[in-house]
C-alpha positions in Angstrom: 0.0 0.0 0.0 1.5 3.4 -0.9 2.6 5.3 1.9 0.1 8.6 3.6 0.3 11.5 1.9 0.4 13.5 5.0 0.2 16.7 3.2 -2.7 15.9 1.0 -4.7 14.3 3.9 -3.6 17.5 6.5 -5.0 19.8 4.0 -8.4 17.9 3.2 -8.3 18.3 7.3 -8.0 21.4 7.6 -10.9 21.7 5.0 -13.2 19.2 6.4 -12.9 20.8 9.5 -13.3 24.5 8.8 -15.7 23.6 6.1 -18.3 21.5 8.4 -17.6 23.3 11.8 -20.5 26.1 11.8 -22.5 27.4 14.4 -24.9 27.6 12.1 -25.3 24.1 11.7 -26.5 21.6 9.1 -29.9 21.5 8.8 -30.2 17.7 8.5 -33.6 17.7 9.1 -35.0 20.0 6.7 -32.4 18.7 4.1 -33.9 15.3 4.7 -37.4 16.3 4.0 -36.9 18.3 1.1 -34.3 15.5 -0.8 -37.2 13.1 0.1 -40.1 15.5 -1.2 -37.6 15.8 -4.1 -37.6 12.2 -5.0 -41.3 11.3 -4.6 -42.4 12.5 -8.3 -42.4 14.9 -10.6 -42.0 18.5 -10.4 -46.1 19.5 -10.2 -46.1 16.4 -7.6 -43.4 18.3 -5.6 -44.8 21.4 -5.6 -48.3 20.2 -4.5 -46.7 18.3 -1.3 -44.3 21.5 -0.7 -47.4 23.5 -0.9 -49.4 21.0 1.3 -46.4 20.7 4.3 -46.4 24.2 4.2 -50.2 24.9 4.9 -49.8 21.5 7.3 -46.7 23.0 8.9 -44.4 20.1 8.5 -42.0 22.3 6.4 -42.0 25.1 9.7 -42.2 22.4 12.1 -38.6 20.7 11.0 -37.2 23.8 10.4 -37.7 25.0 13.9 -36.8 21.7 15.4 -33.3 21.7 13.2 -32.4 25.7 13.9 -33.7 25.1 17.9 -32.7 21.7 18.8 -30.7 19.6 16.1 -28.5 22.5 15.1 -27.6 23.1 18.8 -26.5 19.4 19.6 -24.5 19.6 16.6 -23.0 23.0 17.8 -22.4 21.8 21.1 -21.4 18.1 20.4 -19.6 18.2 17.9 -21.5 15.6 16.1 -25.1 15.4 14.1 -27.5 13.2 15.2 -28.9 13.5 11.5 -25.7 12.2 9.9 -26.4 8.8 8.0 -23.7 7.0 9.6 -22.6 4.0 7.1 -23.6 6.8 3.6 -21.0 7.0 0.9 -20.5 9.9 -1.4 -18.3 10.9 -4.1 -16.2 13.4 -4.3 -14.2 14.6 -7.0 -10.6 15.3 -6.2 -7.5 16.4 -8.5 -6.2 13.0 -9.0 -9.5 10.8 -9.0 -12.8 10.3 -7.4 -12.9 9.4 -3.8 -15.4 7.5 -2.0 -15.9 9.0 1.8 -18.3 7.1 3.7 -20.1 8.6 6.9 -19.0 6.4 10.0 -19.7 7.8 13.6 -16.4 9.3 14.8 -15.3 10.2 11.2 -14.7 9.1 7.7 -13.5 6.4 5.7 -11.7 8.0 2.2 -10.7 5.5 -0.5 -9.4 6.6 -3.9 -12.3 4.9 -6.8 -10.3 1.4 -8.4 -7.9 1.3 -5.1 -10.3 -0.3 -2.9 -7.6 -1.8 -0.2 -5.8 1.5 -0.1 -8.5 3.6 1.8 -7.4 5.8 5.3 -9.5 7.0 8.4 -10.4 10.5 9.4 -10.8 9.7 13.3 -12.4 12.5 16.0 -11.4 12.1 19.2 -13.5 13.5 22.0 -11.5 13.5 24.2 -8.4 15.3 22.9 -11.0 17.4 20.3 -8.8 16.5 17.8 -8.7 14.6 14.1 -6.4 11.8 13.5 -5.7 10.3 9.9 -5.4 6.6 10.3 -4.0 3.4 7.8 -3.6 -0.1 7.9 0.5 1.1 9.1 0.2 4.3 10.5 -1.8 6.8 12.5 -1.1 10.4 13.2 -2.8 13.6 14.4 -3.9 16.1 12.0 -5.4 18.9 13.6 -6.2 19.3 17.9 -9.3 22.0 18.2 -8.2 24.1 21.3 -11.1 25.9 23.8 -9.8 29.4 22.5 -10.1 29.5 19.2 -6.7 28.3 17.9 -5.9 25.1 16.5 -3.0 22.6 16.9 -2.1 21.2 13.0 0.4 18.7 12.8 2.8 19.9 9.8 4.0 17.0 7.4 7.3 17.1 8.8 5.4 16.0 12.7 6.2 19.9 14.0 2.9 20.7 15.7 2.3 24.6 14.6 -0.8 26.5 16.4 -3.2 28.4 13.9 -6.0 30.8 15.0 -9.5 29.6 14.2 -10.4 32.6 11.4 -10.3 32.7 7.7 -6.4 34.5 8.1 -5.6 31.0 10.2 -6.7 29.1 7.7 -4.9 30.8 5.0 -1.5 30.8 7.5 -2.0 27.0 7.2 -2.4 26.4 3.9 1.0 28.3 3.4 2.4 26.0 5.8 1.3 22.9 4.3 2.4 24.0 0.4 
């Protein structure tokens, strides 16, 4: 198996983490009901049940539940408990399509056509960090701290701390070139 690209997988890290991390949150909820509504016919068909769990409330109803409760377990947890644990998604990278599948601390990533070469992207509660994990290795990526800094672990294993802001982020991608 070829050896980690720690550089690659720190920087899809650092975007993973900056990307999903929002107080905001992700509205799994809603998003569920409207990709279902989506599916169940065509477009007049969709309108007419939009229309209808609108007047019902059911739209309002998960909405509120996502932005009140949902949305604030994710916020404060760290975790959603709308995810679809065991999903897999595609994603198109630079040099191929990946397959990252939703498991409940993290992610599995595996390049499409290298089906034994896949790695782990591991949260650990406890430390509030992200690990990248293999078959032969395992090594910290990034370690959230309570003050809005975080710990990333350069390619070279020199841990360098980065503020939690878009100039952080920049400072880190300039690191990791």
């Amino acid at each position: 198996m070829k050896k980690i690209n720690l550089k690659m997988a720190a920087t899809l890290m650092v975007c993973v983490a900056f990307v999903f991390s929002s107080c905001i949150g992700s509205f799994g909820l809603h998003s569920r009901l409207n990709n279902w509504n989506q599916q169940i016919g065509n477009k007049w068909v969709n309108e007419l049940v939009f229309l209808a769990f609108n007047i019902v409330p059911v739209y309002p109803v998960c909405y509120l539940a996502d932005a009140l409760v949902i949305n604030s377990i994710e916020f404060w947890s760290g975790s959603n408990p709308m995810a679809h644990i065991g999903d897999v998604k595609k994603v198109q990278g630079e040099n191929g399509t990946y397959l990252v599948e939703t498991k409940a601390n993290g992610y599995t990533i595996t390049k499409e056509g290298e089906e034994g070469a896949s790695m782990d992207l591991v949260y650990d509660a406890e430390l509030n960090s992200w690990n990248v994990v293999t078959a032969e290795a395992s090594a910290e990526l990034i370690r959230l701290e309570g003050n809005g800094l975080a710990q990333i672990t350069l390619p070279d294993g020199q841990a360098y701390e980065v503020s939690l802001s878009a100039e952080g982020i920049s400072e880190a991608q300039n690191l990791l070139k």
